[in-house]
C-alpha positions as a printed NumPy array, in Angstrom:
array([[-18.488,  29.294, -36.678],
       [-20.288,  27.892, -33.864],
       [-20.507,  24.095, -33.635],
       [-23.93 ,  22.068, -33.413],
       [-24.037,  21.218, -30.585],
       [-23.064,  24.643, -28.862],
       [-26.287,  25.851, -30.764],
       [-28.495,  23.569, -29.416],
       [-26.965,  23.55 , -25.645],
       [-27.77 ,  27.47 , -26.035],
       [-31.098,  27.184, -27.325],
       [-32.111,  24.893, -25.004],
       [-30.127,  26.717, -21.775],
       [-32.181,  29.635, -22.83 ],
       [-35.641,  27.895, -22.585],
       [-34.421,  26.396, -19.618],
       [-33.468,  29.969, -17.996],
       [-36.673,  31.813, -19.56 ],
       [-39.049,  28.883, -17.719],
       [-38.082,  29.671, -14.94 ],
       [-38.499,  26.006, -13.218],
       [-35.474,  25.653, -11.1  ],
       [-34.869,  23.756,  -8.103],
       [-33.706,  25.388,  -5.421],
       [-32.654,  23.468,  -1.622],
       [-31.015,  24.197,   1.307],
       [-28.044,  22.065,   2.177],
       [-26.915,  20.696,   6.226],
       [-23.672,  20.262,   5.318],
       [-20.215,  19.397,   7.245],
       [-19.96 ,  18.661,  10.702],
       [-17.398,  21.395,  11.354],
       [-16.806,  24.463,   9.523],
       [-13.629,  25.411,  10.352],
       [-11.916,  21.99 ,   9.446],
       [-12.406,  21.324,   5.979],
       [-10.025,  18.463,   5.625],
       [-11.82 ,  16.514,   8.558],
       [-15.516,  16.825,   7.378],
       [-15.93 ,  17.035,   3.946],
       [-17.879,  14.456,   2.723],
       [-20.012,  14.021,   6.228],
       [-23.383,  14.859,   7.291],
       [-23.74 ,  17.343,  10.067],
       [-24.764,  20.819,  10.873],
       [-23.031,  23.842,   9.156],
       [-24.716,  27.265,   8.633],
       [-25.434,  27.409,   4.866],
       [-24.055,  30.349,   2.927],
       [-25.011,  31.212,  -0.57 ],
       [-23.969,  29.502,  -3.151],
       [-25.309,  26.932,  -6.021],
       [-24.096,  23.363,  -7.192],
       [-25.561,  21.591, -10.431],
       [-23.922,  17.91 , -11.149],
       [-25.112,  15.323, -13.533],
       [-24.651,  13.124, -10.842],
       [-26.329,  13.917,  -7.317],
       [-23.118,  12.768,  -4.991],
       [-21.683,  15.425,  -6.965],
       [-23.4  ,  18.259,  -6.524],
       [-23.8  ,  17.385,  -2.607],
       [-20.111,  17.713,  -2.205],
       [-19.952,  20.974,  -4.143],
       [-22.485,  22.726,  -1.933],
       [-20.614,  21.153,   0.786],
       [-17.8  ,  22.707,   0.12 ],
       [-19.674,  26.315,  -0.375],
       [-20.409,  26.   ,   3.224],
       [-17.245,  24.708,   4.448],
       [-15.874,  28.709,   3.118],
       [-14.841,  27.412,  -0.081],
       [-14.855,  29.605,  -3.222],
       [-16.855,  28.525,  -6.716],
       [-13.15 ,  27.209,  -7.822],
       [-12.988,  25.176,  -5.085],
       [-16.428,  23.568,  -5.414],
       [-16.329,  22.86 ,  -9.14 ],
       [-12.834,  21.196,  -8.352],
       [-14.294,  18.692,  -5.892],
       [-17.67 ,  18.335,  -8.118],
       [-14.876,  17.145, -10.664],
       [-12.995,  14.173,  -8.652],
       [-16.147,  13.409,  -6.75 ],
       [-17.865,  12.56 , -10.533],
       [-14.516,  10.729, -11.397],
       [-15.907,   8.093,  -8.657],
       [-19.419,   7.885,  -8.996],
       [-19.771,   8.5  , -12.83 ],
       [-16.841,   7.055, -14.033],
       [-18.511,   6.032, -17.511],
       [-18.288,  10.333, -18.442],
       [-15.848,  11.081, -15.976],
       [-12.239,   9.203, -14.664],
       [ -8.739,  11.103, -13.546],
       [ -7.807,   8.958, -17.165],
       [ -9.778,  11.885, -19.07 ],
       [-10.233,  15.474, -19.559],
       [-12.061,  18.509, -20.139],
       [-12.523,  22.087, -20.176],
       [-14.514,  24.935, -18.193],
       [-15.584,  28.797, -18.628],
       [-14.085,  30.748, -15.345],
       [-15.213,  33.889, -14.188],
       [-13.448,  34.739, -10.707],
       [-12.337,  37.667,  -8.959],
       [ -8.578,  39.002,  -8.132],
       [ -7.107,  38.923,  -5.452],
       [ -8.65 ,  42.236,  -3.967],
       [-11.723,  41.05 ,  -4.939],
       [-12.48 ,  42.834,  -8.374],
       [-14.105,  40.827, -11.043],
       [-12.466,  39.234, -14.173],
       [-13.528,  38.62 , -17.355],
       [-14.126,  34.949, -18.027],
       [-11.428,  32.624, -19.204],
       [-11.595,  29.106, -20.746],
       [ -9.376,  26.623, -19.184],
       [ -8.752,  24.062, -21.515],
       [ -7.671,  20.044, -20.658],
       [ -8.882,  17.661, -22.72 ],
       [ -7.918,  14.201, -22.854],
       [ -5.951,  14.478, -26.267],
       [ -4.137,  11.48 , -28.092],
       [ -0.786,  10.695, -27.134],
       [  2.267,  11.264, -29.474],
       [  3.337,   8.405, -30.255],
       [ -0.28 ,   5.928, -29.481],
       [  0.294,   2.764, -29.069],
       [ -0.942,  -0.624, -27.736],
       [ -4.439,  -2.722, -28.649],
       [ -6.486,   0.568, -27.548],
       [ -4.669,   3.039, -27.549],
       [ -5.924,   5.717, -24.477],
       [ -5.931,   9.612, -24.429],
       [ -3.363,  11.736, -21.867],
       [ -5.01 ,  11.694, -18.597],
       [ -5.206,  15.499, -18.109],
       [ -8.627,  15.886, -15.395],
       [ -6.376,  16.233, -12.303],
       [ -3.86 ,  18.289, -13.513],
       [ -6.88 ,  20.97 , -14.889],
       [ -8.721,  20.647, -11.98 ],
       [ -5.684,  21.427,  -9.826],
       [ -4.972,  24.361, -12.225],
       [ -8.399,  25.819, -11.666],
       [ -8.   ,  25.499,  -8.082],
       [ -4.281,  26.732,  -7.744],
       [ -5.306,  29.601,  -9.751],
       [ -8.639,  30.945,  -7.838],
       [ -9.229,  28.695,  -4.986],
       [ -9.222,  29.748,  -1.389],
       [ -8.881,  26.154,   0.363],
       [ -5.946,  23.517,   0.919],
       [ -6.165,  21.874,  -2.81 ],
       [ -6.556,  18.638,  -0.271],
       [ -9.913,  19.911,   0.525],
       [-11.53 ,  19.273,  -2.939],
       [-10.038,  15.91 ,  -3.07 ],
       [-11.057,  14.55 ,   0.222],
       [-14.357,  13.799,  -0.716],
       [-13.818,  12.005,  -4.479],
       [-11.522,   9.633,  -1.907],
       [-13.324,   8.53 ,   0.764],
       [-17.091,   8.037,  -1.528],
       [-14.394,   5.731,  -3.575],
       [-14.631,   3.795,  -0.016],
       [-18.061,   3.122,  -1.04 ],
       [-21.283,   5.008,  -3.187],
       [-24.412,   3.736,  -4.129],
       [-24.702,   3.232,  -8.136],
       [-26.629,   6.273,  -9.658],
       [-29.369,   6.139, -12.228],
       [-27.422,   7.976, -14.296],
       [-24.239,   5.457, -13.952],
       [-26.442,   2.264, -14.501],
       [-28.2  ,   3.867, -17.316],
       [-24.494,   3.938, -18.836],
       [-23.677,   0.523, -17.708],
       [-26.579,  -1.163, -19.291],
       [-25.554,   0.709, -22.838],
       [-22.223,  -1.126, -22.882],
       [-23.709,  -3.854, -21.389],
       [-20.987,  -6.852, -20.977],
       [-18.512,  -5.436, -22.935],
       [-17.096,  -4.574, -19.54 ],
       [-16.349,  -7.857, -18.636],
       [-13.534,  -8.466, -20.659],
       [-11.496,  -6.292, -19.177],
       [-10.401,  -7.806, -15.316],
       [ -9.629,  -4.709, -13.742],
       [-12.814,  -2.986, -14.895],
       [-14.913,  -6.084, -14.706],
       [-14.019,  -6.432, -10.726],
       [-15.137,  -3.007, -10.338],
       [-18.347,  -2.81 , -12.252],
       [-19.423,  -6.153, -12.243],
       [-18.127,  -7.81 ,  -8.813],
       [-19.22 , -11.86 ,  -9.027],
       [-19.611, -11.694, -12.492],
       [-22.921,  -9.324, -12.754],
       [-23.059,  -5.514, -13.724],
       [-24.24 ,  -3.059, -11.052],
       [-27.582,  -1.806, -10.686],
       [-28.945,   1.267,  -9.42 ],
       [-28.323,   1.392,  -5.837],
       [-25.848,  -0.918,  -5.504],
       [-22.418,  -0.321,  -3.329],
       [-19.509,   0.656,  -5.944],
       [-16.501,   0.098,  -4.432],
       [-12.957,   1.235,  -6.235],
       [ -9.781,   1.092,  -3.221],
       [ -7.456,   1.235,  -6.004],
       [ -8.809,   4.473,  -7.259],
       [ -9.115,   6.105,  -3.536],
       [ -5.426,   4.56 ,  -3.13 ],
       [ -4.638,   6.905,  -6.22 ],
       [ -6.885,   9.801,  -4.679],
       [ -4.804,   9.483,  -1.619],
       [ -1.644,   9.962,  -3.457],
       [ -2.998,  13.211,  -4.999],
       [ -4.465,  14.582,  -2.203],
       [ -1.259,  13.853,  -0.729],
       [  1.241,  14.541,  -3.001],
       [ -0.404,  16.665,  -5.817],
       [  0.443,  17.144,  -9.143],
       [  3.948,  15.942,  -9.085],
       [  2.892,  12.44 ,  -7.077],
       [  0.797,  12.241,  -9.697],
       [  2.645,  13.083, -13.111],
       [  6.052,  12.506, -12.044],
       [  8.181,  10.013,  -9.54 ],
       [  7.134,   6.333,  -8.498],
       [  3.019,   7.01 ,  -9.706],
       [  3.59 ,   8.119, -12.891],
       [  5.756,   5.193, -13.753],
       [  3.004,   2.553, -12.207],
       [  0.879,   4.235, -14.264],
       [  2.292,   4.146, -17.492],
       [  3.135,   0.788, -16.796],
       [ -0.384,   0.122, -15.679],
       [ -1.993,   1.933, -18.838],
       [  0.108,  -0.552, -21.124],
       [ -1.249,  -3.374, -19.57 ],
       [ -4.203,  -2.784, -20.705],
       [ -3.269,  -1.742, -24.535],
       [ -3.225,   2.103, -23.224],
       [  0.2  ,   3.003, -24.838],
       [  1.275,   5.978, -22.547],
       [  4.768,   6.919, -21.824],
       [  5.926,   9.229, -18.947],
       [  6.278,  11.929, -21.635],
       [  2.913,  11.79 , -22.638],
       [  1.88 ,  12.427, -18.888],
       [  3.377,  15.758, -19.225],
       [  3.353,  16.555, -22.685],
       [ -0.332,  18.225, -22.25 ],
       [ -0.446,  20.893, -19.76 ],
       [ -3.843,  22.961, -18.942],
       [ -4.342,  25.979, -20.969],
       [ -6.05 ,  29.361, -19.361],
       [ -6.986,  31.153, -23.055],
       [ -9.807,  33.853, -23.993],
       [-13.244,  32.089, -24.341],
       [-15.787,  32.561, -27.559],
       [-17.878,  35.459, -26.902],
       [-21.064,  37.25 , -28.276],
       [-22.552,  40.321, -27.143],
       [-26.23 ,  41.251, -26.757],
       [-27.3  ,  44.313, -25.129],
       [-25.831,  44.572, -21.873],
       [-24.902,  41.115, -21.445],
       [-21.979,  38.551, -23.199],
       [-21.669,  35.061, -23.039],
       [-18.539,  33.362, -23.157],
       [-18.518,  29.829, -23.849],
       [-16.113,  26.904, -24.747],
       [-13.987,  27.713, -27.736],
       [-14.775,  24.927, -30.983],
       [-11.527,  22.685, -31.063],
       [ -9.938,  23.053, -34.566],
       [-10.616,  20.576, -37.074],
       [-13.524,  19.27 , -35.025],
       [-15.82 ,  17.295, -36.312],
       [-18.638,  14.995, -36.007],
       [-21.012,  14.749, -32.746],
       [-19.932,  15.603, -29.131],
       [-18.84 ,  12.754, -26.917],
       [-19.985,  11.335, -23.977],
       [-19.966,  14.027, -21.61 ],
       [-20.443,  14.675, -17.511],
       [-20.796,  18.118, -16.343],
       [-20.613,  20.568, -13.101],
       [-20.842,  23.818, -12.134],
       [-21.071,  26.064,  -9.132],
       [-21.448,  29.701,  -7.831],
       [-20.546,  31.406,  -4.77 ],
       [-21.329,  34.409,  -2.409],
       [-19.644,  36.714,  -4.459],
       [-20.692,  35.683,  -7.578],
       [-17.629,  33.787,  -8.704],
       [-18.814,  30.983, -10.748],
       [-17.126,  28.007, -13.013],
       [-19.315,  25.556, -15.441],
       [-17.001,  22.714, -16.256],
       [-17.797,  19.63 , -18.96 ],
       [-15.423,  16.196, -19.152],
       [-15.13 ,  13.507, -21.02 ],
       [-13.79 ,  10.402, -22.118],
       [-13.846,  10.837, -25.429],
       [-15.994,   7.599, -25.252],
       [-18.841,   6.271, -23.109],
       [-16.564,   4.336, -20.215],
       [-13.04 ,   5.394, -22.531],
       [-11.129,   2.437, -23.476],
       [-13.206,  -0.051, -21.242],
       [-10.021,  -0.816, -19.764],
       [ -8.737,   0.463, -16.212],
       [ -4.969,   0.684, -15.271],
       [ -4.474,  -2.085, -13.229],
       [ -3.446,  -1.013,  -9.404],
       [ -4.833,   2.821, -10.277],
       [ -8.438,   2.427, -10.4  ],
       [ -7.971,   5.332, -13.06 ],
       [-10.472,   4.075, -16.25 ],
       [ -8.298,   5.021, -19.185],
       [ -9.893,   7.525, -22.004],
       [-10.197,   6.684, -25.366],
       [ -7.514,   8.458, -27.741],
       [ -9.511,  10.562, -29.843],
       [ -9.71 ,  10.819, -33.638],
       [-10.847,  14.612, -33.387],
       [-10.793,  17.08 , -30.253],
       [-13.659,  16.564, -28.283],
       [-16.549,  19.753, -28.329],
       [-17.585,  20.429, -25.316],
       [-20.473,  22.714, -23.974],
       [-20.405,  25.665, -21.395],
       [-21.247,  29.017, -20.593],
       [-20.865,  32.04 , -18.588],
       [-23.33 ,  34.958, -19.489],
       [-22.21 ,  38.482, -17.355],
       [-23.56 ,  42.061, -17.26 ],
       [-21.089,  44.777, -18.621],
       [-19.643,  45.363, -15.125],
       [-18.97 ,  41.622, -14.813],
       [-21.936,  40.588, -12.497],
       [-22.688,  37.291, -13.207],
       [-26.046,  36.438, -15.069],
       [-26.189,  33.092, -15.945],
       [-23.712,  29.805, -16.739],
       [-25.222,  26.855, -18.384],
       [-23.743,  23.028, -19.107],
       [-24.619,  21.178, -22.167],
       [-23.807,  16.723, -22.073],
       [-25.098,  14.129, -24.007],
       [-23.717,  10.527, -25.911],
       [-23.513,  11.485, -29.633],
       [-25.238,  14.552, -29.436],
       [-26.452,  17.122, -26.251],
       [-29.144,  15.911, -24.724],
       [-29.156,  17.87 , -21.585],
       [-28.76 ,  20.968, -20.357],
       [-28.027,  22.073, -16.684],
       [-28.372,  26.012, -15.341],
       [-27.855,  28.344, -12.758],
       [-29.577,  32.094, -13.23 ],
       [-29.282,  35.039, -11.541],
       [-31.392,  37.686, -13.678],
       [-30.909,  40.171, -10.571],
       [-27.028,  39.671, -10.782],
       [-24.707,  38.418,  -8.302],
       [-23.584,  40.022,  -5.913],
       [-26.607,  41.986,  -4.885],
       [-29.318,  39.89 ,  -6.918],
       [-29.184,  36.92 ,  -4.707],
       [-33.467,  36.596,  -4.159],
       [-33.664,  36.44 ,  -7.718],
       [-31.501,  33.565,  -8.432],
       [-32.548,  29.865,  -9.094],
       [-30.999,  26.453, -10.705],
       [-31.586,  23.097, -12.601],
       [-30.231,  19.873, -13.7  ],
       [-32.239,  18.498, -16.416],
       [-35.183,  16.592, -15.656],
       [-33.88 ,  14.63 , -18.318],
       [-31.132,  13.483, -16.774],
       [-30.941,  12.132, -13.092],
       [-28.926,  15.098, -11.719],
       [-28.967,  17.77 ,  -8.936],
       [-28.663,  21.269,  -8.624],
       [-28.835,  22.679,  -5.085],
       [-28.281,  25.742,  -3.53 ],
       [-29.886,  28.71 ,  -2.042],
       [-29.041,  30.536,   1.188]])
């Protein structure tokens, strides 16, 4: 049975789709094309190349279509639209949470595959303990799945740009929106308070958010990967880190939840199935805070991807020395919202997003009712006007 919240994220995908009222741009991206490491994240001149990119957060979405251009694959994009939002929307996205997405890729001669779910959420530890007790940080290790799995650049590529916009980012609408719903409750946590609320006053829109701790900890993935990250001299400063502030992790927990690839729901109408996000046993109540992203390239490979932190801004707390804002353990696996809709020869038709606080709110798209590849003219994308995101894309 399908949860609430998947209903209304389809109902109101479909309207979104049927309307017709996409946005569609054309991106300059990356100063040179045929060194991704060196110019992700900078303006320049690079020939576009087909391909969309839908964020809830417009930094986001920018870096996806960036890497599109730079002769990245869908997996790739969707991976960097992941650590990019786990710097500029930290409140529904952080390394210290989770998620899942719907994957529809090809092999490696290029056939399609059916779509899989790959499943990370931020789950509670074994054992939880401490004051606030935090979920397994499981974002990088899925998002390094996804791109181990069907990606066709370095894995450094799609982490480049999360760490150099934590250098520096202006606050997004969407971001201060959060930060005014928790208000000061931020403050009393030192680490978290220096980063959201530097000289004693939260962020507004606009404003420079600055986190060197997190790029430090960006740096060590990008450098070192999943093991620097889940294993050796990180992993122990960050258990140590999360305890400080009343996380409760151990080194086991780090590893104790490994990314799942696993057959997605699907229903069948006409020529067309959707596969979406399975419903978490013994689920229950309304979705979570939630941050989404998605993205589709030339050949039609596409991933829609929603996270979480089980909690508008987790714990509250961040590790101390990571910059990583710790998730909130959760009483129930999180329900998350996505998509992937494909003709019976696998042509992608359609992947939608659904993210909201307490219930969905919003709903983000990318259609193609001409297919992909070979229905290219036909294809358009959104971000919902009700939220302050992006979708870009084009040729």
């Amino acid at each position: 049975m399908r949860s609430q919240s998947y209903r209304r994220v389809a109902a109101i995908a479909a309207l979104t789709l049927l309307s017709n009222c996409a946005v569609s741009h054309e991106l300059l991206g990356t100063d040179n094309g045929n060194d991704a490491n060196a110019s992700l994240g900078q303006s320049g001149t690079i020939q576009s190349v087909f391909g969309y990119a839908v964020a809830d957060e417009p930094q986001a979405a920018l870096i996806g279509r960036q890497i599109l251009n730079a002769g990245g694959n869908a997996a790739d994009a969707a991976a960097a639209e992941g650590f990019a939002l786990s710097v500029t929307l930290p409140s529904r996205a952080s390394l210290g949470g989770g998620g899942a997405c719907i994957v529809k890729m090809a092999d490696a001669q290029g056939n399609p595959l059916p779509p899989v779910a790959l499943l990370f959420p931020p789950s509670a530890a074994a054992n939880a303990g401490g004051d606030r007790p935090a979920a397994v940080p499981t974002l990088a290790r899925g998002l390094l799945a996804l791109q181990a799995r069907y990606g066709q650049l370095p894995y450094a590529s799609t982490v480049v740009p999360a760490e150099r916009l934590a250098g520096g980012v202006p606050v997004s609408p969407t971001l201060a929106s959060d930060l005014q719903v928790v208000g000061d409750a931020l403050l009393d946590d030192p680490a978290a308070a220096s980063v959201f609320a530097p000289g004693g006053t939260l962020l507004q829109a606009g404003s420079n958010l600055v986190q060197p701790d997190l790029a430090a900890t960006l740096e060590t993935l990008r450098t070192q990967g999943v093991q620097g990250f889940y294993a050796g001299a990180f992993a122990q400063q960050l258990v140590t880190a999360a305890d400080q502030a009343g996380g409760g992790l151990t080194l086991q927990d780090l590893n104790a939840n490994l990314p799942q690839f696993t057959k997605p729901d699907t229903a069948t109408s006409g020529d067309t199935t959707t596969a979406s996000l399975p419903t978490p046993p013994h689920s229950a109540g309304p979705q979570p805070a939630t941050a989404s992203f998605s993205a589709l390239d030339k050949n039609g490979g596409v991933v829609a991807c929603a996270v979480t932190l089980n909690n508008l801004f987790g714990t509250g707390r961040i590790a101390p020395g990571t910059g990583i804002l710790l998730a909130a353990a959760p009483h129930t696996p999180p329900t998350l919202a996505a998509t992937v809709t494909t003709t019976a020869n696998l042509t992608f038709r359609s992947a939608t997003t659904g993210t909201g606080n307490g219930a969905v709110s919003r709903a983000n798209a990318i259609s193609c009712p001409g297919g992909v590849p070979g229905g290219e003219a036909t294809c358009t994308a959104t971000a919902d006007p009700n939220g302050q995101g992006l979708a870009i894309g084009g040729r």
